[in-house]
N, C-alpha and C positions, 0 to 999 in steps of 0.2 A: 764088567769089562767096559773100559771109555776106547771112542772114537773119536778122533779128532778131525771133519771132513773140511777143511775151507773153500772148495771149490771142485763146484762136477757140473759135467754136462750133460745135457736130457737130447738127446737122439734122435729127432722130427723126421718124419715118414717123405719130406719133402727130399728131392733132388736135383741136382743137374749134371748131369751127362757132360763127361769128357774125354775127349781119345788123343791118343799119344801115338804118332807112327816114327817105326822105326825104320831105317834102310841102313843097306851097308854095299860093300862092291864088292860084288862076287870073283875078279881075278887074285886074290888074294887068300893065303893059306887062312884056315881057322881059326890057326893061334895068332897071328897077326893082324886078321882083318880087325877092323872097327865099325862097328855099328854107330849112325846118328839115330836121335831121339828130336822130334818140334812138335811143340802145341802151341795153338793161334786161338786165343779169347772169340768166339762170333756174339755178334750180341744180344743172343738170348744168355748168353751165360753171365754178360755183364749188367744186362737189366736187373738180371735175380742178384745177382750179389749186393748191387747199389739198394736193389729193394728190401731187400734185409736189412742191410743198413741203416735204412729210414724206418723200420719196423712195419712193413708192410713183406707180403710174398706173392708172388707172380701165380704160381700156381694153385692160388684159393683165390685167384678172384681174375675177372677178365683185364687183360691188359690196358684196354683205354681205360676202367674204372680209377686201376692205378695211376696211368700217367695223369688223370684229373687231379686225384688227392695231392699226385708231388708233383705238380702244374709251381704252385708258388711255394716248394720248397728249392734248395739249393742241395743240386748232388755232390755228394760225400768223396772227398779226392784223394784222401788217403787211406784207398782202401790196396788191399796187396796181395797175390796169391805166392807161397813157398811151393814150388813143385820138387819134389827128391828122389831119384832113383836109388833104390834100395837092393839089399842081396849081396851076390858075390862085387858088384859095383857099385861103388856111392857115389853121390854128387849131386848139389843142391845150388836150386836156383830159384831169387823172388822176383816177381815181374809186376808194374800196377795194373791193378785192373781197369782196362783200357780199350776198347773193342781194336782190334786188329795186332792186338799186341805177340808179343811170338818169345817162349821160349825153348832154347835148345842145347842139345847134349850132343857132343860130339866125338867121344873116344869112350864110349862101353864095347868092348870088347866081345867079339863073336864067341859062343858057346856059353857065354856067362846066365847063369839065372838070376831074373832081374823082379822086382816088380815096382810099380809108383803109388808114389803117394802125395796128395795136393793138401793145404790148408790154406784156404781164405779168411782175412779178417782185415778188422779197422783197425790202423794202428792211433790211438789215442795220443794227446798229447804231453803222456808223464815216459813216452814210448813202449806200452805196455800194448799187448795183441788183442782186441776182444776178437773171439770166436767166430767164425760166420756158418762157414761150412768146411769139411773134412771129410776125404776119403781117402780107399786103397785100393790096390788095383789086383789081379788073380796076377799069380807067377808065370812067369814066361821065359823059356828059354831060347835067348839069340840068335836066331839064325842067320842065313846069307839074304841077300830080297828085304823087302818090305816086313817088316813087323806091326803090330797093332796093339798097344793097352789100352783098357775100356777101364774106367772111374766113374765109380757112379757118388757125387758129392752129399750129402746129406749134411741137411741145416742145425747146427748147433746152438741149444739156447741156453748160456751158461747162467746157472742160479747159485748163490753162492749162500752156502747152511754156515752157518759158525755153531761151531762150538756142539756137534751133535754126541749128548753123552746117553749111552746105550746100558742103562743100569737093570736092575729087573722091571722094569716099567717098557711095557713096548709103545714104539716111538710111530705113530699115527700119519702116514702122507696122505692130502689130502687134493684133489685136481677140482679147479671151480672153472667153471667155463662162462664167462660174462659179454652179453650186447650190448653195444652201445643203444644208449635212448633215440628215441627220435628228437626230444623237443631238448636235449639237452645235451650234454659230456659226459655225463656220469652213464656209469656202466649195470647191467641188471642181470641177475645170476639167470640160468637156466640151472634152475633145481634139478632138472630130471635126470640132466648128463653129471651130475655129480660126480667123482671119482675117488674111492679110499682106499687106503690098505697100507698094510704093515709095514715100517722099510725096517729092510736086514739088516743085522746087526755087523752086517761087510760094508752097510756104508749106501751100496750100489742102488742111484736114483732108478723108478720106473721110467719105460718108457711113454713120453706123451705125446700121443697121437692127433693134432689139431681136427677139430668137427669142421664138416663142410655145411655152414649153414648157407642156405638159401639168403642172397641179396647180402651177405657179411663178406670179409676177409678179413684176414690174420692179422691182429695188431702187434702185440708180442705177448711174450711169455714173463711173470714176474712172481717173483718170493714174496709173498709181504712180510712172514715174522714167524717165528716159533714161537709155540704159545707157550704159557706155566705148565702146561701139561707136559710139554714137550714134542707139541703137536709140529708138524712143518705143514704150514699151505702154500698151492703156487696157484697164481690165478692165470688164466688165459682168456685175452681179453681177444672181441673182433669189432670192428668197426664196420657200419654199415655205409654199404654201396653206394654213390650220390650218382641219381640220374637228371636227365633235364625235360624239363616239361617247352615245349618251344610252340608258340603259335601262330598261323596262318590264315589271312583274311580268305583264300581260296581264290581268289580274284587275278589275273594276268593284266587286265585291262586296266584295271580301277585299283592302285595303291594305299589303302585309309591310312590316313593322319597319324591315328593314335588306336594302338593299338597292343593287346599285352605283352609285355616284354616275358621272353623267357629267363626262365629261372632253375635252379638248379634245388632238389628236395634227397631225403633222405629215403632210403627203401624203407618202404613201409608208411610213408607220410600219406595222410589223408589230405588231397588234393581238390579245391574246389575253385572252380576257374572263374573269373567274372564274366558277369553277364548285362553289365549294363557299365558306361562310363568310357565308352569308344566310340569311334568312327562308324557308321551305317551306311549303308550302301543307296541311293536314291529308287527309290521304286519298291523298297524290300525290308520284309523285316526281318531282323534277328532270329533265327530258328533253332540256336544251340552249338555246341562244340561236338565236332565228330573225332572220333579215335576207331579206327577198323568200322566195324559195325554198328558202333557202340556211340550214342548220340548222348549228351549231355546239357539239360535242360534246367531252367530255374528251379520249373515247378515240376520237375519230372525228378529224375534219374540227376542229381546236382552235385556229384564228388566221387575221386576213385581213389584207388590204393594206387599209392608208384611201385611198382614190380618191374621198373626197366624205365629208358629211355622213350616221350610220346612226345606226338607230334599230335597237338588239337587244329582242324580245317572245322573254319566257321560255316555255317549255314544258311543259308536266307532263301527269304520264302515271300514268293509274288504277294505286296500289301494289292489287294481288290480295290480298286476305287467304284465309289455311287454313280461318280459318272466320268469321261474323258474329261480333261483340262490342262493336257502339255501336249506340243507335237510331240509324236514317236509313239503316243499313246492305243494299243489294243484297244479297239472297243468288242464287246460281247452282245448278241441278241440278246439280254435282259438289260440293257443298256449300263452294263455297269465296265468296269475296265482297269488295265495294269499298264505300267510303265515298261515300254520297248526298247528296243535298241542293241548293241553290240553285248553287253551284261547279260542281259536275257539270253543270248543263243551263246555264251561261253556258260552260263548256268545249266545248259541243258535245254533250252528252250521249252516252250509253252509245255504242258503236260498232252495227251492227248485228248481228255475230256476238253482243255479248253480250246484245245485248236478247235473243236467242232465249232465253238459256239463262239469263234472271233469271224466277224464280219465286216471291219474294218481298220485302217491305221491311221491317226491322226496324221496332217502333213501341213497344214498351214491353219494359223489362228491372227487374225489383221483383217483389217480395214482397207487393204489397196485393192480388195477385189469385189468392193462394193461398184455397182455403179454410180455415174456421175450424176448429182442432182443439181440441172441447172445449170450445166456447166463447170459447175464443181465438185471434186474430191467430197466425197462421204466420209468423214470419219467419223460418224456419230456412234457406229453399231459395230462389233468385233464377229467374224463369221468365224467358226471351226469346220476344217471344211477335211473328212474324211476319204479314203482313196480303198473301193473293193478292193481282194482278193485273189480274186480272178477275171483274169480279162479276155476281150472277146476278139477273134483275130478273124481276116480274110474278107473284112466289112467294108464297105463303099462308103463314102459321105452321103452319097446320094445317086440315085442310077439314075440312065440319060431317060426314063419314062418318067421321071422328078422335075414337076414346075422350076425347081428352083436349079437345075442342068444348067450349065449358059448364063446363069442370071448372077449377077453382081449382087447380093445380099448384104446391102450397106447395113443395115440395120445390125448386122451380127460383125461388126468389122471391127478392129482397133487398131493403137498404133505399133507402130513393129517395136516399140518397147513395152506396149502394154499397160501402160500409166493411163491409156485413157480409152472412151469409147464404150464398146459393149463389152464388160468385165464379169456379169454374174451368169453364168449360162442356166440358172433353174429357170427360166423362162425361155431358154431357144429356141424350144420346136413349135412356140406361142406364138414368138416374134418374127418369127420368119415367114408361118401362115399371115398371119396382121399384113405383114411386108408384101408376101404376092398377092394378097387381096386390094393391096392400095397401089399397087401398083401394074393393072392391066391383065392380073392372072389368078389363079381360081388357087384358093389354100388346098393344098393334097397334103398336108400333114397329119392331119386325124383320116378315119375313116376307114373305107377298104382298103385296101394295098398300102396302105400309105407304111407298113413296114418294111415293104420290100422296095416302097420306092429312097428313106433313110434309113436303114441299116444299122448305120452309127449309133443316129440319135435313139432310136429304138434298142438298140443292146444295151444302152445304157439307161433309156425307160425303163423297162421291163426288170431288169439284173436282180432286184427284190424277189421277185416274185417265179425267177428259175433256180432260184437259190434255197436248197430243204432249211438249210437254219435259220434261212431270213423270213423264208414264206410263211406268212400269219402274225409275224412278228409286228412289233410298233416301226420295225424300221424296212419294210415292205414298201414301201413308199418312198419319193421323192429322190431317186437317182436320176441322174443326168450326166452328160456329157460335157466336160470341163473346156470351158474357151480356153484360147492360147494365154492371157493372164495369169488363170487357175493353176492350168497345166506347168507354165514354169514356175509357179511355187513349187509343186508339186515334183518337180525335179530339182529344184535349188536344194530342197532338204533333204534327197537322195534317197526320198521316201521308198522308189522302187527297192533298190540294194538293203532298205533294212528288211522290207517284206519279202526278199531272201534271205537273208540272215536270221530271220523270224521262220518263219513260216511256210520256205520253202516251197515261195511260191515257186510258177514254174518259167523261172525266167533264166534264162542261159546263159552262164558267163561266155565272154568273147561274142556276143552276139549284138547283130545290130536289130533295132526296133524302131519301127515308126509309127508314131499312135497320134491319131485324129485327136481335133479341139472341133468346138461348135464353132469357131470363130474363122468367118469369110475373108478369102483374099482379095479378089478379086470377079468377074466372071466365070472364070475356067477354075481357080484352084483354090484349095482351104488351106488352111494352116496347120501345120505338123509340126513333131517335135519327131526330132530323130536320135534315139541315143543308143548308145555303143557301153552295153558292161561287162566290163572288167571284172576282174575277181574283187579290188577291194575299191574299187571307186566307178561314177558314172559319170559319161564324156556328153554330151549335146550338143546338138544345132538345130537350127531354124529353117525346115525345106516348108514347100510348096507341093502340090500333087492337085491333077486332076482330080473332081470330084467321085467319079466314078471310077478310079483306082482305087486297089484295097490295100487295105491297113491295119493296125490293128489298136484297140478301145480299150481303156480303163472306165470304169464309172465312177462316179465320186459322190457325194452326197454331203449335205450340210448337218450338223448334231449340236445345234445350239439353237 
């Protein structure tokens, strides 16, 4: 017995959903009313067709995957759906597939048995139909009211056999399921899902049921050949997924230059990110690519499988310095140190091991705070000149049982811009004894009482040595109380507000502060710094206060 099949279609488990409503006017007899019939394309129904069309399908793979793949194609415009009401009533109508489009029936008749039926397809340019998808709908009889047919459309993949002859030799169909490569176009069988068997001698193709692999969708269905045997194979191919790998320096503050560009890979690509040939953050190094949990290093853990769309946040990790050498700089009781600033407390700021062991912030490095030799500007020697942690409040300059009550301490004076005079306060509490002894009065700077006779300069002596992480330390020593010179470096760089932003220290936004300098005004009053901070900036001025008025003390220290 011969067959002669030229063309069948294979029946895909895909569909799309369609409803027909029907209404009619209930003041009219049965045999006269007329029922209408409209359906309106929404555009899930027109993505899947167009996507068939392109050889992709909506429903084996995620939607944005899809829209990526046909990003730089061109959608297909002549594609067309035939809807037909069938039964006791016929009538047939094509509409393009069009998101909002509408067709409609408008004289099927009440009591009639009806049912529909749809076919979508490309219409080619010789005006021939390729197949997209087709259904029918369960029978319904007419009534008054609203109606409802439900279509459920199923994808058709037409393969076309010639010439199949069915002699005593049975005729072998065979189903191959094929991945696309990663590194290439060509496509690689999955032996396992294999499919064979016999086709009947009626002709009638199996159904093929497309595999949901993981990270793939549907490319199309294709014949390649009848073999000498008279074998038929159809191969079913999928193409894999394309995700994008995209990178983030992690930073708000600080923009880098250069840095890796996202890229878009194949599911299943072995990814391995660079790790050197970019922008670096100041203060920090390179610590790796994070994804979730999952940290990605040179010499660690250096490459992953794409199984979706990532997102790498870079890393950086506080570089240690041997010793301070910028403003803004953490110093540590082992004198070693890291780069501060806004970066640092968007980072996360210090760990808490090492906030123990930070004892100071750099805040000025120059020569204007040398004093004068001679009359003139020192610039020979560069000072670094560090600012505690914490400071000490409700301090006097000096109380009225203090030589130096009333007394004009020229010797500690400068000019109300500070350019000149007495600039290095590590000798204050030195030059001031010197001062009342030369001048008719007995030095009470050392000795008994002489704490509670300055206050100040004593919180800022001692500040080493009440301090657990300083005490014993090499840097146990040599704090003092910064003149008015010192002290407006010391707020030009807005060193307090970063030692909030750092270290939390305990300093109040909106709040005002006035903090002593060693440096003399006059008889009655020293010099102060009054500053007012804000959340993101620090305001100042220049007051005055009786000496025996309290205040309140930073200490500062030299580290060069």
């Amino acid at each position: 017995m011969n067959l002669q099949v030229n063309k069948s279609f294979v029946w895909g488990g895909l569909a799309v959903a369609l409803l027909i409503f029907l209404s009619s006017c209930s003041n009219l007899t049965e045999a006269s009313a007329k029922a209408s019939a409209s359906f309106t394309m929404n555009t899930t129904t027109v993505e899947k067709i167009r996507a068939s069309a392109m050889g992709n399908d909506l429903e084996k793979a995620n939607a944005s995957i899809i829209s990526r793949n046909m990003r730089a194609a061109t959608l297909p415009t002549n594609l067309f759906i035939d809807i037909s009401i069938k039964g006791e009533y016929e009538e047939t109508k094509t509409a393009p597939v069009k998101e909002g489009e509408s067709i409609s029936f408008n004289e099927i008749p009440v009591g009639t048995d009806i049912y529909a039926e749809a076919f979508a397809y490309l219409k080619t340019e010789d005006n021939k139909k390729e197949a997209l998808y087709r259904g029918t709908s369960e029978h319904l009889k007419v009534t008054e009211g609203e109606n409802k047919l439900a279509l459920s459309l199923k994808r058709i993949y037409a393969l076309s056999l010639i010439d199949l002859d069915f002699t005593d030799t049975e005729v072998k169909y065979t189903v191959k399921h094929l991945q696309q490569n990663i590194d290439d176009d060509e496509y690689t069988e999955v032996t396992a899902d294999r499919e064979s068997s016999v086709l009947p001698e009626t002709g009638e193709l199996p159904e093929i049921v497309p595999k949901d692999y993981e990270g793939f969708h549907l490319r199309s269905f294709k014949q390649l050949a009848i073999d000498d045997e008279k074998n038929v194979l159809v191969e079913v191919k999928y193409d894999r997924n394309v995700y994008s790998v995209e990178y983030s320096d992690g930073l708000e503050s600080l923009e880098l230059e250069i840095i890796p560009e996202a890229a878009e890979y194949r599911y299943g690509s072995i990814v391995t990110p660079a790790f050197e040939g970019f922008s670096t953050v100041p203060g920090y190094t390179f610590a790796g690519w994070k994804n979730g949990d999952t940290i990605y290093k040179a010499d660690e853990t250096s490459s992953f499988t794409v199984e979706g769309d990532v997102s790498l946040n870079a890393q950086w990790a506080l570089t240690i310095k041997n010793a301070p050498d910028s403003v803004g700089d953490i110093v540590f009781n082992d004198g070693k140190a890291v780069e501060g600033g806004t970066i640092l407390s968007e980072l996360g700021g210090l760990s808490d091991e090492l906030k123990a062991k930070a004892i100071a912030l750099i805040f000025y490095i120059g020569t204007e705070c040398n004093n004068d030799v001679d009359g003139e500007p020192d610039n020979t020697t560069e000072r670094m000149l560090g600012v505690g942690f914490k400071f000490g409040s409700k301090l006097a300059w000096c109380s009225s049982a203090a030589n130096a009550y009333s007394i004009d301490i020229t010797a500690l004076s400068c000019t109300d811009d500070g350019s000149s005079g007495f600039k290095d306060g590590r000798q204050a509490l030195e030059t001031m004894g010197k001062f009342l002894a030369d001048n008719e009065s007995t030095d009470d700077t050392t000795g008994d009482g002489s704490e509670n006779k300055y206050p100040a300069f004593y919180y800022a002596k001692n500040y080493g040595q009440t301090q657990e992480n300083i005490k014993g330390t090499s840097y146990e020593n040599g704090w003092y109380l910064p003149t008015y010179p010192e002290f407006t470096k010391f707020n030009k760089n807005s060193t307090i507000q970063l030692m909030k932003l750092v270290l939390e220290s305990p300093i109040r936004s909106n709040s005002a502060y006035q903090f002593w300098t060693s440096s003399s005004y006059d008889a009655q009053y020293a010099r102060l710094h009054a500053n007012y901070y804000q959340k993101d900036a620090v305001q100042s001025t220049d007051v005055t206060l009786y000496g025996y008025r309290i205040s309140y003390v930073y200490p500062i220290r030299q580290f060069n």
